[in-house]
C-alpha positions as a LaTeX table, in Angstrom:
\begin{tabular}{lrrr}
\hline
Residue & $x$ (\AA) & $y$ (\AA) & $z$ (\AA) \\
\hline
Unk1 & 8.55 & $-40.27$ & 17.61 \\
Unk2 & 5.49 & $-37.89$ & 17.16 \\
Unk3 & 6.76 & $-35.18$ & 18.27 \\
Unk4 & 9.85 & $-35.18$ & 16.12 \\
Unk5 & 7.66 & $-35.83$ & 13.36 \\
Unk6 & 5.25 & $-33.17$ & 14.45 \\
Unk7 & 9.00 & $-31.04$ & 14.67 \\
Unk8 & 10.09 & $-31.97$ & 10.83 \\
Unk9 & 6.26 & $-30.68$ & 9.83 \\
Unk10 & 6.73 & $-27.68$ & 11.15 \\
Unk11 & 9.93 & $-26.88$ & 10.12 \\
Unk12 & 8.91 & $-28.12$ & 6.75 \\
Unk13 & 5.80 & $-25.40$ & 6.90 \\
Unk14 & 8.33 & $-22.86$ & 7.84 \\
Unk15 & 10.15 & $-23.29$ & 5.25 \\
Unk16 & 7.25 & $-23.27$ & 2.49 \\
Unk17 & 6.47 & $-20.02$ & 3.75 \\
Unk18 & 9.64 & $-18.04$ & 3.60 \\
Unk19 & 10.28 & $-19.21$ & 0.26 \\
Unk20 & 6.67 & $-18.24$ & $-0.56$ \\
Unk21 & 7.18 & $-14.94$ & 1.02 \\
Unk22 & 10.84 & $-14.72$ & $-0.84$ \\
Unk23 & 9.46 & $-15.72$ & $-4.11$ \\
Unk24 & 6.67 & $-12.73$ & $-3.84$ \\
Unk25 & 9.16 & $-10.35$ & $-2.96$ \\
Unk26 & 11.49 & $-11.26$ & $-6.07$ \\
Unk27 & 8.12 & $-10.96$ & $-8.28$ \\
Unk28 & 7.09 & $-7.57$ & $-6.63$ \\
Unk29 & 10.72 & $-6.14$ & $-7.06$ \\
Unk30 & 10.87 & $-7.84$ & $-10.52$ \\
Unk31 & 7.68 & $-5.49$ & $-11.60$ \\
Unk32 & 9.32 & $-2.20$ & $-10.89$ \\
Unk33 & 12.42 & $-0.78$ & $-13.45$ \\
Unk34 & 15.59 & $-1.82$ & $-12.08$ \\
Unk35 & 16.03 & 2.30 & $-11.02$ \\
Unk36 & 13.29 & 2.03 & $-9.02$ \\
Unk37 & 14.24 & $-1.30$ & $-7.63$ \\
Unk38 & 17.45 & $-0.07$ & $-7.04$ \\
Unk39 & 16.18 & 3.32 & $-4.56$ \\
Unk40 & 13.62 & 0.83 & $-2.58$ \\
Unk41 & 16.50 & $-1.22$ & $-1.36$ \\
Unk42 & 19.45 & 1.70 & $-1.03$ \\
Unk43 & 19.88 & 2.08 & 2.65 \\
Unk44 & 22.34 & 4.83 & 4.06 \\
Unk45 & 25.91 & 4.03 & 4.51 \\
Unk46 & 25.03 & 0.96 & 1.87 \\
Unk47 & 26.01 & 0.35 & $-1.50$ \\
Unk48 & 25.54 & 3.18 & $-3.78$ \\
Unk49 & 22.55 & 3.54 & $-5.96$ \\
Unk50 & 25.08 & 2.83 & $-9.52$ \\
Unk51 & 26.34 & $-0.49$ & $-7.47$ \\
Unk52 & 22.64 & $-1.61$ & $-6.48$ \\
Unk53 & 21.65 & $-1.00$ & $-9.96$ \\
Unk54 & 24.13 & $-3.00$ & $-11.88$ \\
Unk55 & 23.35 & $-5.78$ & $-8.66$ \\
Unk56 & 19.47 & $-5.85$ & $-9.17$ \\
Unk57 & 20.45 & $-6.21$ & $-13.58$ \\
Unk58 & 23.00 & $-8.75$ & $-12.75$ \\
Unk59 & 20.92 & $-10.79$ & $-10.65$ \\
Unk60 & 17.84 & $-10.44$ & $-13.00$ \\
Unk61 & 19.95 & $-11.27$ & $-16.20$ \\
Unk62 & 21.00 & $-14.25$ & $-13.68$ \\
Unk63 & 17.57 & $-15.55$ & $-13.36$ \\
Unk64 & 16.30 & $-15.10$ & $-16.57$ \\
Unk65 & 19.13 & $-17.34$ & $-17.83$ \\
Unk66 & 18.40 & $-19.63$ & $-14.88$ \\
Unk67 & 15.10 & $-20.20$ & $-16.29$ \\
Unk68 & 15.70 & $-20.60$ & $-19.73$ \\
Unk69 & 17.90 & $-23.67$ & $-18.85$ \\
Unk70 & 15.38 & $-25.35$ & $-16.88$ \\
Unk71 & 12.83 & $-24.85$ & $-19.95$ \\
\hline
\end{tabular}
């Protein structure tokens, strides 16, 4: 029994952390124009800089409306 509970801690932990580690990389990308944004994520052979652009607004426009619900 410990050491599935030890198990669900852990995992639990885990889990803190990458969303920790998600949520700061959100913020960080959040802080930069959605241009800029846009050529820190474009990766050869990936979407185009126009499609990662209008991705990055749509997503931001997402949240922001996420948000203001939950207020």
């Amino acid at each position: 029994m410990t050491a599935s509970l030890d198990a669900a801690r852990t995992r639990t932990a885990a889990f803190r952390a990458a969303a920790r580690i998600w949520r700061h990389g959100l913020d960080a990308m959040d802080h930069q124009s959605t241009a800029d944004a846009a050529r820190a994520c474009h990766q050869p052979g990936g979407p185009s800089l126009d499609e990662l652009h209008q991705r990055i607004t749509a997503d931001r426009a997402d949240r922001a409306s996420s948000r203001r619900a939950a207020a």
